[in-house]
C-alpha positions as CSV (number, residue, x, y, z in Angstrom):
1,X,0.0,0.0,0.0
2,X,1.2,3.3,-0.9
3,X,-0.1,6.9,0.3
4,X,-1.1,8.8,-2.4
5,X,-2.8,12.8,-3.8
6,X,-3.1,13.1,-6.9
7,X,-5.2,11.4,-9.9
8,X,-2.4,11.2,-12.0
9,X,-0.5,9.1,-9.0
10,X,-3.6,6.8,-9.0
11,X,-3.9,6.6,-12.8
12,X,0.1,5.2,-12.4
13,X,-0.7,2.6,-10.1
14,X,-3.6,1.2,-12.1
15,X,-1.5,1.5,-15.9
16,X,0.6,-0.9,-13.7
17,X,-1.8,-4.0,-13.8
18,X,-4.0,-3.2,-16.8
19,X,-3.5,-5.5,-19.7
20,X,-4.8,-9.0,-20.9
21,X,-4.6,-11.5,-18.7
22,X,-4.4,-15.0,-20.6
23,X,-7.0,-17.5,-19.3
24,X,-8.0,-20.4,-20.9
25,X,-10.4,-19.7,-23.1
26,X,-9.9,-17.0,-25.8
27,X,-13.2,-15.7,-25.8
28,X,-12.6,-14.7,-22.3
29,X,-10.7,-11.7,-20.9
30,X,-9.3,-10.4,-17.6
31,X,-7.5,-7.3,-16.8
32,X,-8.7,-5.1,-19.8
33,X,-9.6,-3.0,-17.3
34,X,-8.0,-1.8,-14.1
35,X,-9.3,-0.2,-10.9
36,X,-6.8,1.7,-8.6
37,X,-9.0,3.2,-5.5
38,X,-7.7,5.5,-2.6
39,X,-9.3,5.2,1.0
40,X,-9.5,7.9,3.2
41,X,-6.3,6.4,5.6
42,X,-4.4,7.0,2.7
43,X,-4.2,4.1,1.4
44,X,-4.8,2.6,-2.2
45,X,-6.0,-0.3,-3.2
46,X,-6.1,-1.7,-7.5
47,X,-8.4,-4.6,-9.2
48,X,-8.6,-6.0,-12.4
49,X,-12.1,-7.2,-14.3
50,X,-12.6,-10.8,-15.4
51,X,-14.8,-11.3,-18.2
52,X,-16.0,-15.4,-18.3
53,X,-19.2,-16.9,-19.6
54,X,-22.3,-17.4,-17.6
55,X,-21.9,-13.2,-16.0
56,X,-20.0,-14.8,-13.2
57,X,-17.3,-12.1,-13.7
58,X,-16.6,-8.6,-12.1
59,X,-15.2,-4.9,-12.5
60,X,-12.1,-3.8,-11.8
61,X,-14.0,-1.8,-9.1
62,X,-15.1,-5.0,-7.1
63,X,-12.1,-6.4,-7.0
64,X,-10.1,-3.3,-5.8
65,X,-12.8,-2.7,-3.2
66,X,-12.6,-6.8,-2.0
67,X,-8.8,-5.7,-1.5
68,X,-9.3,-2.4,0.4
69,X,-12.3,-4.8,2.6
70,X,-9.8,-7.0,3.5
71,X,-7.9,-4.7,5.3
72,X,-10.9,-3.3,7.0
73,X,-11.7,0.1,5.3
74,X,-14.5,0.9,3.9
75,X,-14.5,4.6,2.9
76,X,-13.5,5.4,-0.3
77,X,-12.0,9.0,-0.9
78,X,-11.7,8.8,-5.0
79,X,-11.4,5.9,-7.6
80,X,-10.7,5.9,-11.5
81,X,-11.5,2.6,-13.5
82,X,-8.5,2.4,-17.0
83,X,-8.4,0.7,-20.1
84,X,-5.5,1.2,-22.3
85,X,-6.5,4.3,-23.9
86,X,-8.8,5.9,-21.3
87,X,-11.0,6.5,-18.1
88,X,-13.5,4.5,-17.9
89,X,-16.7,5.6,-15.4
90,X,-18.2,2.9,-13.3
91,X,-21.2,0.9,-14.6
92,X,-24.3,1.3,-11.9
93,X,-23.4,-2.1,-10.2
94,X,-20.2,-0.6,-9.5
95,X,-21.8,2.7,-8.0
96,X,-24.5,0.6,-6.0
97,X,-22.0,-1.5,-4.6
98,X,-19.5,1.4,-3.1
99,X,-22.8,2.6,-1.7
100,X,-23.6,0.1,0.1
101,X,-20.1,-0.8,1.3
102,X,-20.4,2.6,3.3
103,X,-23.1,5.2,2.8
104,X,-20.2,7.7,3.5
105,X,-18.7,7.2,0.0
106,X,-21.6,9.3,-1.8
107,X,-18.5,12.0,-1.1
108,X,-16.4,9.7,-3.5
109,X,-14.9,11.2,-5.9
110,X,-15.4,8.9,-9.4
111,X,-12.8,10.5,-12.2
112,X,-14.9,10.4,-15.5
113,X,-11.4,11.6,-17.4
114,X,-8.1,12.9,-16.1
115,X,-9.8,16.4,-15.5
116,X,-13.1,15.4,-14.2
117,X,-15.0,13.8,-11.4
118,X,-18.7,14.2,-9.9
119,X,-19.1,12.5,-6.3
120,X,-21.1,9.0,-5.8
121,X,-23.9,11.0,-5.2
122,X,-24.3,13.1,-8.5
123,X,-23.7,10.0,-10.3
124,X,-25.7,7.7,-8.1
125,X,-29.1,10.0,-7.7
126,X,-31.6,7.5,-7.4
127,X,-29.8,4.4,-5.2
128,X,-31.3,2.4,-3.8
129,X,-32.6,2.7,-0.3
130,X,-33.5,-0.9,1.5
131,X,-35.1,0.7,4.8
132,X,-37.9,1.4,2.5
């Protein structure tokens, strides 16, 4: 775990583990994306994706947040998903799910592009709420 401030510092450590994984079966894919995720400790976490048959994959953004869970944190203070040529904003799972790992993350702040992020909340306006 490294401590890091700036988006360009996250974008590094995710370039680091983006790139096909080879699995075996051609049709399938892993790491053609890349998550990199930094908590509010300080600390960042990365993921890749894993693309199979049947849907019983996941995002780059699950498995970086499975990381940062198993050293018990929970809040994130900004993530950026990568592929190799760009940014790549979380799909609504993605959002729902660092929701509901701690309702403090609607401060996240989700990079869209190098310049630009809009908190969990903005992107996340109508979550889903299961007290009601």
């Amino acid at each position: 775990m490294k401590t890091i401030t700036t988006i360009e510092k996250l974008i590094e450590e995710a370039n680091k583990i983006v790139g096909e994984y080879e699995l075996s079966n051609p049709d399938f894919a892993a790491g053609s994306v890349a998550a990199a995720l930094l908590t509010t400790k300080g600390n960042i976490y990365t993921g890749i994706n894993i693309d199979v048959a049947c849907g019983i994959g996941f995002c780059a953004e699950h498995s970086a947040i499975a990381q940062m869970l198993k050293h018990r944190e929970t809040q994130i203070k900004m993530i950026v998903a990568i592929d190799t040529t760009s940014i790549r904003p979380p799909c609504g799972r993605c959002r729902e799910l660092m929701f509901q790992i701690d309702y403090k993350n609607l401060d996240t702040k989700v990079y869209i592009s190098k310049e630009k992020y809009m908190t969990l909340d903005e992107l996340l306006p109508c979550r889903w709420n299961p007290s009601l």
